[in-house]
VOSE-23357 format. One record per residue (C-alpha): residue number from 1; x, y, z. Coordinates in Angstrom, 1 decimal, decimal comma, always signed. Example, Ala and Ser with C-alpha at 12.3 -4.5 7.8 and 13.67 -1.06 7.14 Angstrom:
BEGIN
> 1 / +12,3 / -4,5 / +7,8
> 2 / +13,7 / -1,1 / +7,1
% end
This chain:
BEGIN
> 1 / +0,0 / +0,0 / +0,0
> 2 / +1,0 / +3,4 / -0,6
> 3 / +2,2 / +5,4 / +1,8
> 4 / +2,6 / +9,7 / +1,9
> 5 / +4,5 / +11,6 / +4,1
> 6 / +1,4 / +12,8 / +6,0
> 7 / -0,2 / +9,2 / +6,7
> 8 / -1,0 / +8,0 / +9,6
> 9 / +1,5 / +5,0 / +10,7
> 10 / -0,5 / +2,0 / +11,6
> 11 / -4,1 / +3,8 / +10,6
> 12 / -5,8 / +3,1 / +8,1
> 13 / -8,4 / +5,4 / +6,9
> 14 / -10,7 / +6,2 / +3,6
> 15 / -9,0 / +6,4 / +0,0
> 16 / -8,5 / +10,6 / +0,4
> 17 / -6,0 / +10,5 / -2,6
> 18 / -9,2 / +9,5 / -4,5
> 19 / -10,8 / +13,0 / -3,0
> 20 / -7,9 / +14,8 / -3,4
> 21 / -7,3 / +14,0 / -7,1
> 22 / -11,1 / +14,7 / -8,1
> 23 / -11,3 / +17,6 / -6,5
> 24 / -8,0 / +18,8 / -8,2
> 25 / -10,0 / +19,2 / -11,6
> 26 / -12,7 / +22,0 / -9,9
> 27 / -15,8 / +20,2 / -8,0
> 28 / -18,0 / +22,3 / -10,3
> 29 / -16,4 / +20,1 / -13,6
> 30 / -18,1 / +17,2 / -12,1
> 31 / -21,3 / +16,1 / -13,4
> 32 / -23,8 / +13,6 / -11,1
> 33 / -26,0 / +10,9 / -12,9
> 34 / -29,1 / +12,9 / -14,3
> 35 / -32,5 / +12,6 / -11,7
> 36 / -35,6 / +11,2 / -13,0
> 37 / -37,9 / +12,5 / -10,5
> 38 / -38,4 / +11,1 / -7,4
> 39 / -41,4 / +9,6 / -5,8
> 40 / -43,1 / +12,0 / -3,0
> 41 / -45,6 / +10,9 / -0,6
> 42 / -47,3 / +12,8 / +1,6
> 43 / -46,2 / +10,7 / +4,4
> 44 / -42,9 / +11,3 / +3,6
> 45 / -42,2 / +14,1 / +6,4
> 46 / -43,1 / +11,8 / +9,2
> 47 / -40,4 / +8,4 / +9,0
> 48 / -38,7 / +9,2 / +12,1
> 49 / -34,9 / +7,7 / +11,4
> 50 / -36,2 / +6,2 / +8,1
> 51 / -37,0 / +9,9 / +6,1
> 52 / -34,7 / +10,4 / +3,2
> 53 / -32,0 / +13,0 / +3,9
> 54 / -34,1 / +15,3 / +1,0
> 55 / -37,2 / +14,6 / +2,3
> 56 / -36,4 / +15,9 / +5,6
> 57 / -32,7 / +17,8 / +5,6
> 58 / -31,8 / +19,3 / +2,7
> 59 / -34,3 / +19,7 / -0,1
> 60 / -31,6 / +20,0 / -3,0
> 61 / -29,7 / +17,0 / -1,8
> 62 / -30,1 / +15,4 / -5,4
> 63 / -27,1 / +18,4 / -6,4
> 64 / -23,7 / +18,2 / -5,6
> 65 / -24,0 / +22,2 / -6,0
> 66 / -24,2 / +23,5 / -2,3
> 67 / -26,7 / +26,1 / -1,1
> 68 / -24,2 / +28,4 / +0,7
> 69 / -25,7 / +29,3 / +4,4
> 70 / -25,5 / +33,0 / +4,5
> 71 / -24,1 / +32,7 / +8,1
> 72 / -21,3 / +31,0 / +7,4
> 73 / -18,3 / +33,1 / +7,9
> 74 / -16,8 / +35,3 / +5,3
> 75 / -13,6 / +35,5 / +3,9
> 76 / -11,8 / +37,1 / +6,7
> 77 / -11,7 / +34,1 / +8,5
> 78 / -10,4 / +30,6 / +6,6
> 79 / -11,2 / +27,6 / +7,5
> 80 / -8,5 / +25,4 / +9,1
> 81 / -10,3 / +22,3 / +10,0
> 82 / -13,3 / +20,3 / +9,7
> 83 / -14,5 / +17,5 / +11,9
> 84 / -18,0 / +15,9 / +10,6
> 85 / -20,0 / +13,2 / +12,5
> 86 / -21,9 / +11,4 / +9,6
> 87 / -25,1 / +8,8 / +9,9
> 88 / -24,2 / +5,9 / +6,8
> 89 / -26,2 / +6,6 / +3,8
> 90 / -29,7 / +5,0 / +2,9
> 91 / -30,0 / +1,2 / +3,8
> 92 / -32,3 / -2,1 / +3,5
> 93 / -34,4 / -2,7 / +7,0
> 94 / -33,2 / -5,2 / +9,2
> 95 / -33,6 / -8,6 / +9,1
> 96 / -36,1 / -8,3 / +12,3
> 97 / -38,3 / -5,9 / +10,1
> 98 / -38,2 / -7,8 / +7,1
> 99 / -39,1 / -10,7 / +9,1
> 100 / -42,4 / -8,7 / +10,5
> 101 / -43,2 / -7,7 / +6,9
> 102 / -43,4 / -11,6 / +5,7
> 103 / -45,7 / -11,8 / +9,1
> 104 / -47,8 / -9,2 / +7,8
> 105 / -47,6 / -10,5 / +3,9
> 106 / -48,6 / -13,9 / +4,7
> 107 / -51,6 / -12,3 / +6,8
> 108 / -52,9 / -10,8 / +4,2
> 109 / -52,3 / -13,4 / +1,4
> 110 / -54,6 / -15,5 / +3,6
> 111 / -57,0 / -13,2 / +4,0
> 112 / -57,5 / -12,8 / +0,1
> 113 / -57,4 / -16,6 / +0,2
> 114 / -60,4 / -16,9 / +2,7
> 115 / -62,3 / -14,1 / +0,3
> 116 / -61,7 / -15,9 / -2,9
> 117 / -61,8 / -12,7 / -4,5
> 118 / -64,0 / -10,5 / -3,1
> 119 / -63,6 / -6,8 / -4,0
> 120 / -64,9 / -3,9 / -2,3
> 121 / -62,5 / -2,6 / +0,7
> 122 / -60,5 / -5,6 / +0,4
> 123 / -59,0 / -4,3 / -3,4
> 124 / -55,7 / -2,5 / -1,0
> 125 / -55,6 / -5,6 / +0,8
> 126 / -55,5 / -7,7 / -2,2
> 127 / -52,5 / -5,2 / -4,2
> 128 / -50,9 / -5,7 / -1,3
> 129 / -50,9 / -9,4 / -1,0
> 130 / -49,7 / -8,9 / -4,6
> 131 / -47,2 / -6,9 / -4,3
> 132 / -43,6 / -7,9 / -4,5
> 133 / -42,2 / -8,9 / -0,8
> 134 / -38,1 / -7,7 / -2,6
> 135 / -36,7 / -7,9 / +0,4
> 136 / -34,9 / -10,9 / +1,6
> 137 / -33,2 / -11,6 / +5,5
> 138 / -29,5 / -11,4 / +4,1
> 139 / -29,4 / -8,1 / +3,2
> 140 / -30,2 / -7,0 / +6,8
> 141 / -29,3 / -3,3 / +7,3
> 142 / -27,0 / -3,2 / +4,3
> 143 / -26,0 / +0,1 / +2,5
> 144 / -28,1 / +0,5 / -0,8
> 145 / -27,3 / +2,1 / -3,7
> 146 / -29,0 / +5,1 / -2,9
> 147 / -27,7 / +5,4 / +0,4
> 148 / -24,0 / +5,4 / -2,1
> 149 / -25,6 / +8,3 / -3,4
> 150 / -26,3 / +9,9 / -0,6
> 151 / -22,9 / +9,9 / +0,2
> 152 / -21,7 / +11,0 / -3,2
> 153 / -23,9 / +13,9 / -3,1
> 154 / -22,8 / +14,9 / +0,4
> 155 / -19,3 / +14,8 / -0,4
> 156 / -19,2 / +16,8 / -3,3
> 157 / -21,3 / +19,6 / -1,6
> 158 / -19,2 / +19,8 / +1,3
> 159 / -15,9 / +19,9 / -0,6
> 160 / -17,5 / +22,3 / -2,7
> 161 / -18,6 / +24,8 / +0,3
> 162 / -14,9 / +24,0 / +1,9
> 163 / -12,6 / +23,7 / -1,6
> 164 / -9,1 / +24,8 / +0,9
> 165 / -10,1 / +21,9 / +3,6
> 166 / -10,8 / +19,6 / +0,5
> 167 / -7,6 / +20,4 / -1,5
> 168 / -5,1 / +18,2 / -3,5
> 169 / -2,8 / +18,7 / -1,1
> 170 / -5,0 / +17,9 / +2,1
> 171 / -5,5 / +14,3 / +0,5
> 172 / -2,4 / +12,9 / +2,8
> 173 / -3,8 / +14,0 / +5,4
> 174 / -7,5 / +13,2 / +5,8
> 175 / -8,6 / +10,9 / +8,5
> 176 / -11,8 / +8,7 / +8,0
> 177 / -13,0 / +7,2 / +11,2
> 178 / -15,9 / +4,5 / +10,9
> 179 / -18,4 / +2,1 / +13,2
> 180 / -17,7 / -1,7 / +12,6
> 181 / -21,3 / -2,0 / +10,7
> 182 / -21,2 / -2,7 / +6,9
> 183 / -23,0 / +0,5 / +6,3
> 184 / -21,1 / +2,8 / +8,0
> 185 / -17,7 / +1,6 / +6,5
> 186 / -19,1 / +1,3 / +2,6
> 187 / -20,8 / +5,0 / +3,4
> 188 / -17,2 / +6,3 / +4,2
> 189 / -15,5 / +4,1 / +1,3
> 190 / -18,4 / +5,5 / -1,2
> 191 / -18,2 / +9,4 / +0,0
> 192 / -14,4 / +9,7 / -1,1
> 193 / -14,7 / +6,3 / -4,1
> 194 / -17,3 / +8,1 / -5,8
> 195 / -16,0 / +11,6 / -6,3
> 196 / -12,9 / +9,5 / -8,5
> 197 / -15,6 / +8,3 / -10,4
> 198 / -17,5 / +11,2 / -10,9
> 199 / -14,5 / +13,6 / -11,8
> 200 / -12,5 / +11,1 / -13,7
> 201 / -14,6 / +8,1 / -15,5
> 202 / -11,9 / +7,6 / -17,4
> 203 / -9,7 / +6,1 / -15,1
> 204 / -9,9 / +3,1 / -13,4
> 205 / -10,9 / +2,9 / -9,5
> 206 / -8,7 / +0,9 / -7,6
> 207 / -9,5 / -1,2 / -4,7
> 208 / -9,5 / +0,8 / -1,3
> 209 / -7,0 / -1,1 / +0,2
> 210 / -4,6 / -0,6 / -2,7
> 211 / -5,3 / +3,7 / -2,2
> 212 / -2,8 / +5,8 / -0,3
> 213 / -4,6 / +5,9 / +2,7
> 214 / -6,8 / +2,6 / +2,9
> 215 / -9,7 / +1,9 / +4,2
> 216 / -11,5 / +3,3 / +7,1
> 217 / -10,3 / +3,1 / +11,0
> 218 / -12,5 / +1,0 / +12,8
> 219 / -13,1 / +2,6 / +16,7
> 220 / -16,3 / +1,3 / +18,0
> 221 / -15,5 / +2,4 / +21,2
> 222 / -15,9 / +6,1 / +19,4
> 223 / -18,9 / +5,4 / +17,1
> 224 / -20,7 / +2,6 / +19,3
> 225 / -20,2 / +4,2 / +22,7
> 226 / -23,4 / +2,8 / +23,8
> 227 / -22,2 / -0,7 / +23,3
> 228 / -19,5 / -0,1 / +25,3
> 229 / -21,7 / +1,9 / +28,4
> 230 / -22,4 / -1,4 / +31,2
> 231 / -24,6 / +1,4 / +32,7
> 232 / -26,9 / +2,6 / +29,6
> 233 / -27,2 / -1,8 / +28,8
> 234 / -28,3 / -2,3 / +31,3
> 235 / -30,5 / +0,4 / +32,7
> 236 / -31,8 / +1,7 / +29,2
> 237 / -30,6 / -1,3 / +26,8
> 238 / -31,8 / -4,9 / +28,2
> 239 / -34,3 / -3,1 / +31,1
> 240 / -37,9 / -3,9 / +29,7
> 241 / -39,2 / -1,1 / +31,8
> 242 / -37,2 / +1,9 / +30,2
> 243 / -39,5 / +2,1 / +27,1
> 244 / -42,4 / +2,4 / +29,6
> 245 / -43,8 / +5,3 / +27,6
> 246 / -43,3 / +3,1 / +24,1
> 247 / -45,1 / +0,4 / +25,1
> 248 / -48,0 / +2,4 / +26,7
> 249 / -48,6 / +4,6 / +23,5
> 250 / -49,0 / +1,2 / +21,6
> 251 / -51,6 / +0,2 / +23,6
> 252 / -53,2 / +3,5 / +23,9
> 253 / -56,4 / +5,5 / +22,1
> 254 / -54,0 / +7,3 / +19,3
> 255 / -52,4 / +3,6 / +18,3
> 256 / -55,7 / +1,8 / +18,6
> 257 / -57,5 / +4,1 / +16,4
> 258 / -54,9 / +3,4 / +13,6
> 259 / -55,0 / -0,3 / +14,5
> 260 / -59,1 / -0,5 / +13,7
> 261 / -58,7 / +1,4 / +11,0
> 262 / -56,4 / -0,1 / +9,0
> 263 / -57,7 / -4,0 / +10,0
> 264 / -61,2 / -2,1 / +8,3
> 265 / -59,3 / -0,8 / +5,3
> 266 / -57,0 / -4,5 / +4,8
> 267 / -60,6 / -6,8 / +5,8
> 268 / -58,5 / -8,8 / +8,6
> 269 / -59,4 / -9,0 / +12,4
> 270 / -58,1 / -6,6 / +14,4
> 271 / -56,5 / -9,2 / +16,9
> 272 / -54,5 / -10,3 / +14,4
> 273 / -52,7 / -6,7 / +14,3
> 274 / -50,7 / -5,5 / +16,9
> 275 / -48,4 / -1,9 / +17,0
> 276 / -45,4 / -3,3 / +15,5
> 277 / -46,7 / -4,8 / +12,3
> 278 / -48,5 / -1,0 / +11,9
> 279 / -45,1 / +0,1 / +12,3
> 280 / -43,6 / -2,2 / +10,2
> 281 / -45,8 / -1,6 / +7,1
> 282 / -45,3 / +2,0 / +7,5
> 283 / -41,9 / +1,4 / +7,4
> 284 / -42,0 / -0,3 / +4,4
> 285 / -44,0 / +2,7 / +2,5
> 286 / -40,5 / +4,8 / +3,5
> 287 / -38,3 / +1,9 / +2,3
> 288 / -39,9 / +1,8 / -1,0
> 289 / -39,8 / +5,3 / -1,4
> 290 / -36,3 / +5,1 / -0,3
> 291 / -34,6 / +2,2 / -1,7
> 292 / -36,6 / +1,6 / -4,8
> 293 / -37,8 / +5,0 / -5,3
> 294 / -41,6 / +3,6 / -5,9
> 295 / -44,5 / +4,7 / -4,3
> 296 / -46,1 / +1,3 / -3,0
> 297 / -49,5 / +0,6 / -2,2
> 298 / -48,3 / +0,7 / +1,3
> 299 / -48,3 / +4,0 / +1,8
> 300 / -51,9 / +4,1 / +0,9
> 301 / -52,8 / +2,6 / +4,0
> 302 / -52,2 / +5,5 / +6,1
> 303 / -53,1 / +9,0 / +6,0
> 304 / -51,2 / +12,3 / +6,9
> 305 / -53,0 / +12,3 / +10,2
> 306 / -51,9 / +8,8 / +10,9
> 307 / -48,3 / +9,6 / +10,0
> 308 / -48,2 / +12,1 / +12,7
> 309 / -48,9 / +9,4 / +15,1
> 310 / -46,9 / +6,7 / +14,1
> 311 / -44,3 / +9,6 / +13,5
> 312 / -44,6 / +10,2 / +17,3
> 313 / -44,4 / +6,6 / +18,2
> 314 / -40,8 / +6,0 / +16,4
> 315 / -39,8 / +9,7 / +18,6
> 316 / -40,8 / +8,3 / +22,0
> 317 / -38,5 / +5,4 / +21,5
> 318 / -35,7 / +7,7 / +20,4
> 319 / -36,6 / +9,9 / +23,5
> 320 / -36,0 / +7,6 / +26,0
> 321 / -33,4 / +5,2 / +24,3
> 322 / -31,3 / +7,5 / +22,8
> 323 / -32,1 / +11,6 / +24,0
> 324 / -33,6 / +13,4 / +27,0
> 325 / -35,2 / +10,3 / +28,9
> 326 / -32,2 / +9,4 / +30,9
> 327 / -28,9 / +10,5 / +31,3
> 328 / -27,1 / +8,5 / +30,6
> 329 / -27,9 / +8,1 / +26,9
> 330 / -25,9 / +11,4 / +26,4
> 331 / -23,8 / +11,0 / +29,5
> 332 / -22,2 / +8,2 / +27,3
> 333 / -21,6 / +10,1 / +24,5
> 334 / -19,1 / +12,5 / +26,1
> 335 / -16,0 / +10,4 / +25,4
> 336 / -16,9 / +11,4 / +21,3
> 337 / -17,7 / +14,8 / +22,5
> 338 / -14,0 / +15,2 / +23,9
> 339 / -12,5 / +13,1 / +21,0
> 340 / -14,0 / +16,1 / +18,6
> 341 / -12,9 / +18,6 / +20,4
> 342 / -9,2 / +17,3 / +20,8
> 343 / -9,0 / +17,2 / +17,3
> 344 / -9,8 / +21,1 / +17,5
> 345 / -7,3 / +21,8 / +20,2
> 346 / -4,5 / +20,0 / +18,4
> 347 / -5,2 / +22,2 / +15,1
> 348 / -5,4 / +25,9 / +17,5
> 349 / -2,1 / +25,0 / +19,0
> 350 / -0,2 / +23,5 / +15,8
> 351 / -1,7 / +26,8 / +14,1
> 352 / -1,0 / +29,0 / +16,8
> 353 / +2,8 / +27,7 / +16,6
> 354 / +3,2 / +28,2 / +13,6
> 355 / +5,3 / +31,7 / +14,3
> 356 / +8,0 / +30,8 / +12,0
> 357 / +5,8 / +30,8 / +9,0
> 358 / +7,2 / +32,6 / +6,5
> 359 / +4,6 / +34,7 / +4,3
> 360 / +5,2 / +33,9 / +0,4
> 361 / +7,1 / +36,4 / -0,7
> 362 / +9,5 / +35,7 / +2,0
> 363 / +9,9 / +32,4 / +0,6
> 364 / +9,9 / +33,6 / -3,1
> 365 / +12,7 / +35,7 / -2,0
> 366 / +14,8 / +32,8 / +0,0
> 367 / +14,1 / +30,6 / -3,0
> 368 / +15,7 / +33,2 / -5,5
> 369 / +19,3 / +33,5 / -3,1
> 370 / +19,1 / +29,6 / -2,9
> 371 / +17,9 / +28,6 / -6,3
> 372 / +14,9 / +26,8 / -5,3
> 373 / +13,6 / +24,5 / -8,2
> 374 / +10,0 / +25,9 / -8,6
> 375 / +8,3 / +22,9 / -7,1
> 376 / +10,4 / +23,1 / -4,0
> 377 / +8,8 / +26,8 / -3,6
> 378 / +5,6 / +25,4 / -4,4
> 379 / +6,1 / +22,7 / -1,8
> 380 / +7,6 / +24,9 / +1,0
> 381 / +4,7 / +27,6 / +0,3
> 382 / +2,4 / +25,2 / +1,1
> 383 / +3,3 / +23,5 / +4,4
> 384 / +4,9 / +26,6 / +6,0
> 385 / +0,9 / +28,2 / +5,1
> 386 / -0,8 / +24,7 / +5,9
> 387 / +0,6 / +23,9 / +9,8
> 388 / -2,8 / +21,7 / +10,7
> 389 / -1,5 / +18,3 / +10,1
> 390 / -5,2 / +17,0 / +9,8
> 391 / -7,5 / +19,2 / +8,1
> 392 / -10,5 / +17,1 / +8,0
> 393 / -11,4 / +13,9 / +9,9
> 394 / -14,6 / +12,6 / +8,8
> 395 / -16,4 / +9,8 / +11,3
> 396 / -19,3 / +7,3 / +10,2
> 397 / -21,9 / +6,2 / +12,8
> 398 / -25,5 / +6,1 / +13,2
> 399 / -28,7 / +8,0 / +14,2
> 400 / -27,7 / +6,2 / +18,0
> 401 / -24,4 / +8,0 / +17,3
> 402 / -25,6 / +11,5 / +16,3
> 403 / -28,7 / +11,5 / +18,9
> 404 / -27,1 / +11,4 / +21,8
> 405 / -24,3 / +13,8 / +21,1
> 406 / -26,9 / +16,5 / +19,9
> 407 / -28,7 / +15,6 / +23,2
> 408 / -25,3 / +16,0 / +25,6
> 409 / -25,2 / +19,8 / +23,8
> 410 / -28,7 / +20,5 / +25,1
> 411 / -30,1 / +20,4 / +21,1
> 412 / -34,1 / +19,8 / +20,8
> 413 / -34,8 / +19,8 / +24,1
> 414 / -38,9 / +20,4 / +25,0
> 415 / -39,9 / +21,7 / +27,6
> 416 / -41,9 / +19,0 / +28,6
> 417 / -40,6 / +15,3 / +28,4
> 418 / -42,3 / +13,4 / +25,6
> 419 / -44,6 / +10,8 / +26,9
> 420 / -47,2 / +8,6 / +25,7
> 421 / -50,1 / +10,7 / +27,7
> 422 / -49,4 / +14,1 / +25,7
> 423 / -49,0 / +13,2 / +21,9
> 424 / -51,4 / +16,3 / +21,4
> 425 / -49,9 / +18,7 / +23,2
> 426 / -45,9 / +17,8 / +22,0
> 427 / -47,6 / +18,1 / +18,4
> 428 / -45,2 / +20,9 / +17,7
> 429 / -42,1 / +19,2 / +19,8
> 430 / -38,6 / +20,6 / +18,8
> 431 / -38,0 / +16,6 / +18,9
> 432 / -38,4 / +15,2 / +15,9
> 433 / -35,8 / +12,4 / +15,0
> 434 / -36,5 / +12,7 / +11,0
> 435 / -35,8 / +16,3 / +10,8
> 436 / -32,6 / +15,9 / +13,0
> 437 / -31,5 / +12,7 / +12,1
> 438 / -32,4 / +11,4 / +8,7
> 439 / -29,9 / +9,1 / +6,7
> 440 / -27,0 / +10,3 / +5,8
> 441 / -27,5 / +13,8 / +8,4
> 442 / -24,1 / +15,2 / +9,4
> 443 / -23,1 / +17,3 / +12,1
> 444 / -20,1 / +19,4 / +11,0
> 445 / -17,7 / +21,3 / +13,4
> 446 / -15,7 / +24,0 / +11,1
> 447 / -12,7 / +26,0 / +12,8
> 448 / -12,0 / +29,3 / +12,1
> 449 / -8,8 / +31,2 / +11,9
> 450 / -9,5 / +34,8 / +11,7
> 451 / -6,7 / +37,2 / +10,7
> 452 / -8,3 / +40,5 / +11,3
> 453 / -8,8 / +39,3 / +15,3
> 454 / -8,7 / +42,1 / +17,3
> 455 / -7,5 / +40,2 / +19,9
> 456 / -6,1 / +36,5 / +20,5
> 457 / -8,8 / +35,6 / +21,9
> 458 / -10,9 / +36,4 / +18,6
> 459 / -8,1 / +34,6 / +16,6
> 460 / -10,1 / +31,5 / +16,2
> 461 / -13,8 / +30,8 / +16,0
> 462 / -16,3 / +27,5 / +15,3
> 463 / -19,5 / +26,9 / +13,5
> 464 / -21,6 / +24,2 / +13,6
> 465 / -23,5 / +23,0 / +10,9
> 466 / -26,8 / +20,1 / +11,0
> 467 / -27,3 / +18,8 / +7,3
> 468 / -25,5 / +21,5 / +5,8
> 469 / -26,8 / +24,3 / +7,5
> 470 / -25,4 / +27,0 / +10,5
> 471 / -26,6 / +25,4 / +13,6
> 472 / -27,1 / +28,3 / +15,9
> 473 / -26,0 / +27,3 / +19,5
> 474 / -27,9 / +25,7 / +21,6
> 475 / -27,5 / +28,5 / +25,0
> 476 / -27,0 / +31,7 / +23,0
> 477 / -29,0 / +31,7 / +19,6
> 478 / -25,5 / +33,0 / +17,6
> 479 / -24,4 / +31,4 / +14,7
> 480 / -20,7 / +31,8 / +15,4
> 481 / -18,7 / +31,6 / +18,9
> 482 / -15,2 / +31,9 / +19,9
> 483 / -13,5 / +28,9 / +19,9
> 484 / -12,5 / +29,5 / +24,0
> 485 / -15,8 / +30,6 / +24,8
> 486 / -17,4 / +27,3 / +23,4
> 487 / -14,6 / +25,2 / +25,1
> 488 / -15,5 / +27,1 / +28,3
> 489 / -19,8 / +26,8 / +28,0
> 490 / -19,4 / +22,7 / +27,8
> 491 / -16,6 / +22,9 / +30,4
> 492 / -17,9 / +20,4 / +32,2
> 493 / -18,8 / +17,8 / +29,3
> 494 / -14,7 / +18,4 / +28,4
> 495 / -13,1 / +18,4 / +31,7
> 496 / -15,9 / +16,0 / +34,0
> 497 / -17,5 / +13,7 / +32,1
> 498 / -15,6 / +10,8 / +31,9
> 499 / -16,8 / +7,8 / +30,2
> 500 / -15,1 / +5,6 / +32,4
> 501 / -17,6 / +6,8 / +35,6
> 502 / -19,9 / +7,4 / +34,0
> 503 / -20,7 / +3,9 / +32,6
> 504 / -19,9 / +2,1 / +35,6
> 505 / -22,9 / +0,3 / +37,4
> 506 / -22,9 / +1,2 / +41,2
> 507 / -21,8 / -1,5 / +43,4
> 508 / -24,2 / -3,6 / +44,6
> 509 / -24,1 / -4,5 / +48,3
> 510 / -23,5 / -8,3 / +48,7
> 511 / -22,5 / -8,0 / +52,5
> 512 / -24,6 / -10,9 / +54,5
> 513 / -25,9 / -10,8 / +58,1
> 514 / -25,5 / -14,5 / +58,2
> 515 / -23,1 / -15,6 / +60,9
% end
């Protein structure tokens, strides 16, 4: 494997050379496959962690052209490093849903047996007892070509919004990062992959592992800190009572309603129904929209109104597994809290040191005493202006991933915890997992150096973007903050939390009276 002076020794992270070289050629140059039109449904706004990233994030996301946020900072101060928490592109459901989908597909193949044809308000039942079950056990949770796409798409945008972070000669030097799950390492492979094969079709893409920098680091320690939290499995994970509020708004008046009214619509008894196959074939309207880009007859089955509730539903479980409803579900997350911001840190001080830069002219003069060939200037020039050793680190995790760190920075917080008793009145909840947390979403952390600081202080600044816009911050509204006064806000995330304590089960007791 190729190696470059600024690789990592013993890392092994996505093909940036590939990045590097496509974006050499001008992002603009670069021309995505043509879009046919995609299926809409009106449900489409309500799929909790299953809404397409356009549906829900970023309504252009079919363009690798980037709509510039007008608070992003202007040219008086460049961007020196980028660190961006991704969720893996678009993906097939799980085996565990496909598996309640053949449940449901079997129910209502029956049913239309037991009919022998009967018409009426059985015709949805009977198109869907007809229509194609596609997807098989096997490809449980697997990346899908869309979900490539996704990635694709994101990439080009961000390189195009950041063209200095994403630069031919940054390619050495990116850092890809990635959770052990198929999706998340083919989403990192496919975000820096396909801009090779957009920009340059004419050349061949080699394998990852044969690319400067290889494939992506594996840390699920970083990307699946909940696996690794003894304290979230087992008071939040493996304890049947911590989705209290899950299990009671299945079984309560909202649910129910849906549940009569769609045994009605598909002619099958209502006892044969239960929440999670509602859920599942609701799920399946968003994966055929999704995956196959097809409006199915599964999406008939449920009105706007019923999307809302089933909407609600998938955000109670994300509520109290993964946000707000105890805390440790973000209290775990602080170890990829610190992990970001040490990246940050590392760039300030390696920029900050960087006194002996010399500006270019210096070096243009230095070069003319010495009789510098003109690609040693060109190669002096650029690491004496480019002190950040790692200029982007890009990290590949889940909706569990992202959740938990948005909830640790106090992001979407109601005022009112969501429960299963007050579906009406959290109709307008800041909460809502598809809007924060659809596939492919990204939470991007850009660092500023400003050279017209009036004091150090000012010197470098941080924006946060959700899905490719400014996320303003969560305790003061602004759209930009000083990098110190940040640092010092989650003080106690960075210097208190540690993951160590704060995953550890208390100590049970076991002392005996017994002589």
């Amino acid at each position: 494997m190729l190696r470059g002076p600024g690789s990592l020794v013993g890392v092994s992270v996505a093909p940036a050379a590939a990045l590097a070289v496509a974006l050499l050629s001008s992002v603009s140059r670069c021309s995505l496959p043509e879009q046919t039109g995609r299926e809409v449904s009106p449900l489409s706004s309500y799929f909790g962690t299953k809404t397409r990233y356009e549906d829900a994030a970023y309504k252009e996301a079919s363009s690798e052209e980037p709509r510039r946020d007008r608070s992003l900072l202007d040219e008086a101060c460049t961007p020196v490093q980028l660190v961006a928490l991704i969720r893996h592109g678009t993906r097939y459901p799980t085996a565990k849903q496909i598996r309640k989908l053949r449940q449901l597909h079997e129910l209502l193949q029956a049913g239309r047996a037991g009919q022998d044809g009967a018409g009426g308000g059985g015709d949805l039942g009977a198109a869907l007892a007809d229509w194609p079950l596609w997807y098989e056990d096997w490809v449980d949770g697997q990346l899908v070509e869309k979900g490539r796409q996704d990635m694709r798409q994101l990439a080009l945008r961000l390189a195009s919004l950041f063209p200095t972070l994403f630069s031919r000669e940054n390619y050495g030097r990116l850092q890809l990062v990635s959770s052990s799950k198929h999706r998340c390492v083919e989403s990192g492979v496919a975000f820096l992959n396909a801009l090779w094969q957009l920009c340059h079709p004419e050349m061949p893409l080699p394998d990852v592992t044969e690319m400067e920098c290889g494939p992506p680091r594996i840390n699920d320690k970083l990307m699946r800190f909940f696996d690794h939290c003894e304290k979230f499995s087992s008071e939040v994970e493996n304890n049947d009572t911590a989705l209290y509020h899950v299990e009671a708004f299945k079984t309560g008046p909202e649910m129910q309603n849906i549940l009569k009214k769609v045994a009605a619509t598909l002619q099958v008894p209502v006892n044969s129904l239960n929440a999670d196959l509602i859920q599942v074939a609701f799920f399946t309207c968003s994966f055929d929209l999704a995956i196959k880009g097809v409006k199915s007859p599964w999406c008939d089955v449920f009105d706007t109104d019923d999307g809302k509730v089933l909407e609600y539903l998938n955000d109670l479980k994300q509520y109290w597994k993964r946000g707000y409803g105890y805390a440790i579900n973000s209290r775990s997350s602080c170890g990829l809290f610190q992990d970001i911001f040490q990246h940050l840190d590392k760039a300030v001080e390696q920029k900050k040191s960087a006194v002996f830069t010399l500006p270019g002219i210096q070096v243009a003069n230095l070069c003319i005493v010495l009789d510098c060939p003109s690609h040693f200037l060109h190669l002096l020039t650029f690491w004496w202006s480019q002190p950040v050793s790692s200029p982007v680190i890009l990290q590949f995790g889940h909706a569990e991933t992202l959740l938990p760190l948005l909830s640790l920075m106090g992001y979407f917080k109601d005022k009112e915890p969501l429960t299963a008793y007050n579906y009406k009145e959290q109709i307008n909840r800041k909460f809502r997992s598809g809007l924060i947390v659809p596939y492919a979403s990204n939470l991007v952390f850009v660092l500023y150096h400003c050279k017209n600081a009036r004091t150090p202080k000012e010197e470098f600044q941080v924006q946060m973007l959700l899905n490719e816009k400014v996320l303003p911050l969560a305790h003061s509204q602004e759209t930009v903050s000083l990098y110190e006064d940040l640092k010092n806000h989650y003080k106690d995330i960075l210097q208190s939390c540690h993951t160590s304590q704060e995953c550890k089960l208390p100590k049970v007791n076991n002392t005996s009276d017994e002589l």
